[in-house]
C-alpha positions in Angstrom: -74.2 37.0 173.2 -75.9 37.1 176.5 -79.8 36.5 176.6 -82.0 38.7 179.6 -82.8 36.0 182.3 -86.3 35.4 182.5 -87.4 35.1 186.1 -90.6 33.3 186.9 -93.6 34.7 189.6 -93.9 32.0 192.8 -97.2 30.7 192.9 -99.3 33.0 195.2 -99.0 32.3 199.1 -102.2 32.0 201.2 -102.9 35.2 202.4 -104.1 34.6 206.1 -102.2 31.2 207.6 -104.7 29.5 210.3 -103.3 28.8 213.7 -104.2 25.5 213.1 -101.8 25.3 210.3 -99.3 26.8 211.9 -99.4 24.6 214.5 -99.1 21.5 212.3 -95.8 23.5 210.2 -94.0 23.5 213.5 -95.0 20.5 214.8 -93.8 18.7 211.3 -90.2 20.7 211.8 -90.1 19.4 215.7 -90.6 15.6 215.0 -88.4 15.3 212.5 -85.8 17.2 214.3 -86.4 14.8 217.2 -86.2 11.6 214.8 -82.8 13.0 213.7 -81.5 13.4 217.2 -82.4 9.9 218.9 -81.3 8.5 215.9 -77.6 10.2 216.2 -77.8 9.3 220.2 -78.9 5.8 219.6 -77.7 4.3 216.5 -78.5 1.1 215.7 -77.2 -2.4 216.6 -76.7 -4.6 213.3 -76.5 -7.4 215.5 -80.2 -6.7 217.6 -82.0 -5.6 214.2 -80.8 -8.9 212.6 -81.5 -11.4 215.7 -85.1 -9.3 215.8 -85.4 -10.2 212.2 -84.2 -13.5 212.4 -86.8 -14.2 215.6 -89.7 -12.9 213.3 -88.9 -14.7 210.2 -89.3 -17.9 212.3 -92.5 -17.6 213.2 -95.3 -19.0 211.0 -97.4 -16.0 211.7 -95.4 -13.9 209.8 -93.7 -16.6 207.4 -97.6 -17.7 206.1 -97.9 -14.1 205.0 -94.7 -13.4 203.9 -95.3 -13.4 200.1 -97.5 -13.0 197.2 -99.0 -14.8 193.9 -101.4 -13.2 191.3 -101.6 -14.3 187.6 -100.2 -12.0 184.8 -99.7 -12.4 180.9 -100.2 -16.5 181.2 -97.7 -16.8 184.0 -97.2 -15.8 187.6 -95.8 -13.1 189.6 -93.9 -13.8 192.8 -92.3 -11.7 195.5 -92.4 -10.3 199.2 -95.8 -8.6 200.6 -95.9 -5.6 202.2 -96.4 -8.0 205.4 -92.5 -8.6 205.6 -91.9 -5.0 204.7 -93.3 -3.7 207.4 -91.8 -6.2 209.9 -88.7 -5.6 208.5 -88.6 -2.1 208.5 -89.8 -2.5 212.5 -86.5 -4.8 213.3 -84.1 -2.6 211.3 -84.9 0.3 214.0 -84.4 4.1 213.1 -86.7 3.5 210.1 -90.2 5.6 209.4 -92.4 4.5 206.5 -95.9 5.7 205.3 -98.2 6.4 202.9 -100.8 9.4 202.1 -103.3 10.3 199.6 -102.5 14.1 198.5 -105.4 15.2 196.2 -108.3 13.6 195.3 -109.7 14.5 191.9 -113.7 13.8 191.6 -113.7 15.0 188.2 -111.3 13.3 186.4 -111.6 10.3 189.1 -108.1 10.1 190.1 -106.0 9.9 193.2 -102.9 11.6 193.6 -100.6 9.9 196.6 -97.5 9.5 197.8 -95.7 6.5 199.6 -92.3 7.0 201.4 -89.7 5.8 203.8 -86.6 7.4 205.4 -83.9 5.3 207.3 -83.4 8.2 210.0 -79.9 7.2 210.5 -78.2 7.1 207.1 -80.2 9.7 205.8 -81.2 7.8 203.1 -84.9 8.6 202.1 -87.2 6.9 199.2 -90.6 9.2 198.0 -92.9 7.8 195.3 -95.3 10.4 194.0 -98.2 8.3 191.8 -101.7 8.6 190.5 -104.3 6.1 190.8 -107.3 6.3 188.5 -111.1 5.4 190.4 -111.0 2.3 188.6 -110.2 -1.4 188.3 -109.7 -3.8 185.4 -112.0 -6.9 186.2 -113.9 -9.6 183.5 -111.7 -8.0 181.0 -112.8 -4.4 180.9 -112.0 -1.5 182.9 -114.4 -0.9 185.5 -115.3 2.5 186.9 -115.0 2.6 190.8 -118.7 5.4 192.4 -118.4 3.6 196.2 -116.8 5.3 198.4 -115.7 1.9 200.2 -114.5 0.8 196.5 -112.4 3.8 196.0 -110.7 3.5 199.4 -109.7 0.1 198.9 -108.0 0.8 195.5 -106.3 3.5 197.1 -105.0 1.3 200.1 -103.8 -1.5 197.7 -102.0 0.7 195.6 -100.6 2.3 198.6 -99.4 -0.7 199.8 -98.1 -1.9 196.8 -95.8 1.2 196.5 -94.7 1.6 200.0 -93.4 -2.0 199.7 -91.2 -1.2 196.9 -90.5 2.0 198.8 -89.2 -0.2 202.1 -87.0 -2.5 200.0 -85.4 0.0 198.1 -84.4 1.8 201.3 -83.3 -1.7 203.6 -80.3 -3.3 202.6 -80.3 -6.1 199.9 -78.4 -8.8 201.9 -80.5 -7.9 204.9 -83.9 -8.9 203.0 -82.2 -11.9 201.3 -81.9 -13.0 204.3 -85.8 -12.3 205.9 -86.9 -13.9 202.3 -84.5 -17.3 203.2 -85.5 -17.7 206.3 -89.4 -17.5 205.8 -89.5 -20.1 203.2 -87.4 -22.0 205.4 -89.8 -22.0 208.2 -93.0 -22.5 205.8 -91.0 -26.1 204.4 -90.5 -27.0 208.4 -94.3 -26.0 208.8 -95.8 -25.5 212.5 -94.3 -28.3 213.9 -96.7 -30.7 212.6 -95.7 -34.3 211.0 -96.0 -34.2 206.8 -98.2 -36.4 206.6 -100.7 -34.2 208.7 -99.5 -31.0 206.6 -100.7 -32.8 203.7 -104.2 -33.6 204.8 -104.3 -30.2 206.2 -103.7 -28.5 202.8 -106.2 -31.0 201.4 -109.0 -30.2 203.5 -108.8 -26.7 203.8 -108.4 -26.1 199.5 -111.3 -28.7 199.6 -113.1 -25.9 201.5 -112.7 -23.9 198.7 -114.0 -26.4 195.7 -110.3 -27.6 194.8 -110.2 -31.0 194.4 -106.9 -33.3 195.3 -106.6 -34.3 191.7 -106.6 -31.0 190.8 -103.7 -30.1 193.8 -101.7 -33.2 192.3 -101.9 -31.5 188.5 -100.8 -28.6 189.8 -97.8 -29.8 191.8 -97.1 -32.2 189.1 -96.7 -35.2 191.6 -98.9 -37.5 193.6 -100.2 -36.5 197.2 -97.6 -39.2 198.9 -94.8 -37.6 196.7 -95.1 -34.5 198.3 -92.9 -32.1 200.1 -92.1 -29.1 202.7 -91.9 -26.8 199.8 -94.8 -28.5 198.0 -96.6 -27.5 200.8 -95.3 -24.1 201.5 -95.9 -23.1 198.0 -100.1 -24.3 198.5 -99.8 -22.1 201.6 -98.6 -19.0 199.4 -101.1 -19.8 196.8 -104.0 -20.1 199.5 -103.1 -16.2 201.3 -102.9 -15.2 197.9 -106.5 -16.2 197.0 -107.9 -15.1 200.6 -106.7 -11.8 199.5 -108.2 -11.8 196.0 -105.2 -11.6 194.5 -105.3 -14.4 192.5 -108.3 -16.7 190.8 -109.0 -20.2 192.1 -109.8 -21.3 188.2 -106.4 -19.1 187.1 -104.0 -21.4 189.5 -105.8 -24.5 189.5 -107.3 -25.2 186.1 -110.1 -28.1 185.7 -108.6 -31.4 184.3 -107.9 -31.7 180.5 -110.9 -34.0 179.2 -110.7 -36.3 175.9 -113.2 -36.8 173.3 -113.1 -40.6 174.7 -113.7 -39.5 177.6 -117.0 -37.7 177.0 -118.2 -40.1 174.8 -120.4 -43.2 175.5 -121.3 -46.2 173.4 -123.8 -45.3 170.5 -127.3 -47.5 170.9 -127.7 -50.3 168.8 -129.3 -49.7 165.1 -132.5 -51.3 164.8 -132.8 -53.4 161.6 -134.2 -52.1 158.8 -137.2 -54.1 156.9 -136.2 -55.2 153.3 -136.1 -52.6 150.7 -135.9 -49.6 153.3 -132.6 -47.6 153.7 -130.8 -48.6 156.7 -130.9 -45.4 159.5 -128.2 -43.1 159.5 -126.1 -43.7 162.7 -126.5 -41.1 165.2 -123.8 -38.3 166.2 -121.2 -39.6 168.9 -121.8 -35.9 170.7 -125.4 -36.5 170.7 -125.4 -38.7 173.0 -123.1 -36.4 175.6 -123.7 -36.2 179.2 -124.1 -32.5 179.8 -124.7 -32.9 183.4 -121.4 -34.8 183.9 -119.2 -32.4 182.3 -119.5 -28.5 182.5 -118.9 -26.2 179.9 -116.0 -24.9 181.1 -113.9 -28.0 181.1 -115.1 -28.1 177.6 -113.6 -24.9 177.0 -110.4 -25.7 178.7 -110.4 -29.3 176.4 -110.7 -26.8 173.0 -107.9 -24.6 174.7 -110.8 -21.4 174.8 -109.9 -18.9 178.0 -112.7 -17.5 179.3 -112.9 -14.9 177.7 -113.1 -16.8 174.0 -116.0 -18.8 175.8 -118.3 -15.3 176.7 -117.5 -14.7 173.0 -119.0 -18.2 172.2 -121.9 -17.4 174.0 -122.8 -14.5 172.6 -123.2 -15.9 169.7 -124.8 -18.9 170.4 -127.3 -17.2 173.2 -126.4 -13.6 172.5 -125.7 -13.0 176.3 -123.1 -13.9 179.0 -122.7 -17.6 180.4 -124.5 -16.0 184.0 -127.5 -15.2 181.9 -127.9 -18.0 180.0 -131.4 -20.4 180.5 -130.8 -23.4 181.3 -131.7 -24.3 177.5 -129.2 -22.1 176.0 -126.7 -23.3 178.1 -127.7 -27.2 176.8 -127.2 -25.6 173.5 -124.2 -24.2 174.0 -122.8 -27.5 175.5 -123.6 -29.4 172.4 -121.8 -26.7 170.1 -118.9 -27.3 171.9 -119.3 -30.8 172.2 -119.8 -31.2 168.6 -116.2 -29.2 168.0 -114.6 -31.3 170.6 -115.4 -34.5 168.5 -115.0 -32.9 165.2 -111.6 -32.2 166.4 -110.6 -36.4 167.4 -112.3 -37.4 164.2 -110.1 -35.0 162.2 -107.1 -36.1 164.2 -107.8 -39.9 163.8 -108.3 -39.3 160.2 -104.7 -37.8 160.2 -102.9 -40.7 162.5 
């Protein structure tokens, strides 16, 4: 049995096409018919794309930029940025790349865009078409995004983000290995400088940024004279990475674990008690906590509380956020945590 075949209306054409339009069309057909043609009249030389390569991956300008960090369900994310993309792409030759933002949709905030890249001379050709919603996810909620500056910038970075995946599913796997071994090569040799320089270096410019040395050593799980090239390569990564936003300082470098020990101090003396009187009850340990010696968050971090556990703390001991707290509610929030912090050593003491 044969059913009638249904044929569907085009979508309606423009009526009246603008010379400037038509311009564009045949301009559009022309380049890429020229791209095609120097491509087939000089085809690449796998030995000049891989010495350019090799000469760019040794430098520390593009090596120190080379990859990426940013936090993500406990952990962290690694990979190549869009930096090396880009330079590779350049060295491979015959290779075009972009991205454009199709449609944007004011009413139902949203982006439509489309990243690409096309090596010329094997005709191979990668197109991601994705939307990207006017907003960002920041303190835990989603955030809407009304600048115009804001919007942009969520547009490039998701832009980038997919073009990079875009280059590196068109370039050939070895040939990216390769870029990837030699820029962590040349961040463990470093600029030339001694270790021992490197080292003070790293230490001085994350000291810039409120990050102690102790907290560098937890991190790296070794002392500062124990360390190495790739010690201080990964620091480098981790530094680009926050200079860029994508990662927290407080995420990769948590405060130092504190003790109950540690936050206590010895208990004043009791004053004797006259005959017949009941002696004074002794006061509490966390009483006698130093608020201004230890912040609240590395009280948090002692309890194992995120940050977001602690704004839910606070809300219910000042009924607001930690940046709105007084001064006072923030004292009485210390002590409630202090309190927990030594309730929890006396309850395992009792157990040992």
């Amino acid at each position: 049995m044969s059913y009638p075949v249904q044929q569907q209306n085009p979508a309606p054409a423009p009526s009246r096409l603008g010379q400037g339009t038509a311009v564009e069309q045949s301009r559009a057909v022309a380049e890429v018919q020229a791209a095609i043609y120097v491509a087939r009249q000089f085809p690449r030389s796998i030995s000049t794309a891989r010495g350019s390569m090799q000469s760019a991956c040794q430098s520390m300008a593009l090596a120190g930029k080379a990859f990426y960090r940013f936090p993500r369900a406990g952990g962290a994310v690694n990979g190549s940025s869009i930096h090396l993309a880009k330079a590779l792409a350049q060295s491979w030759g015959n290779f075009q790349s972009g991205v454009s933002e199709l449609r944007r949709d004011d009413e139902y905030k949203q982006s439509e865009m489309q990243a690409w890249a096309w090596d010329i001379e094997a005709n191979s050709r990668h197109v991601l078409t994705f939307i990207v919603p006017h907003a960002r996810f920041a303190k835990g909620k989603v955030e809407a995004l009304v600048d115009l500056r804001d919007i942009y910038e969520n547009n490039a970075n998701n832009g980038a983000r997919r073009l990079r995946e875009a280059i590196f599913a068109t370039l050939p796997d070895w040939y990216i290995e390769e870029a990837e071994d030699l820029c962590r090569e040349t961040l463990n040799k470093g600029d030339g400088k001694p270790l021992a320089d490197r080292i003070s270096g790293a230490i001085k410019v994350f000291d810039s940024l409120g990050v102690t040395a102790e907290r560098l050593e937890l991190k790296l799980g070794r002392p500062r004279d124990a360390w190495t090239g790739p010690d201080i390569a990964q620091l480098l990564i981790t530094h680009k990475s926050i200079q860029r936003r994508e990662i927290a300082i407080d995420d990769e470098f948590p405060q130092p674990r504190v003790t109950a020990a540690e936050l206590r101090r010895p208990a004043p003396a009791a004053k004797a008690s006259a005959p017949g009187q009941q002696a004074p009850a002794p006061a509490r340990v966390a009483d006698d906590l130093l608020p201004h010696e230890w912040d609240i968050y590395k009280l948090a971090d002692a309890l194992g509380m995120n940050k977001a556990a602690l704004e839910e703390r606070c809300q219910g001991v000042t009924g607001g956020s930690i940046a709105e707290a007084t001064e006072a509610q923030t004292s009485a929030l210390f002590q409630e945590l202090a309190n927990e912090m030594v309730a929890q050593d006396n309850r395992a003491r009792s157990t040992q």
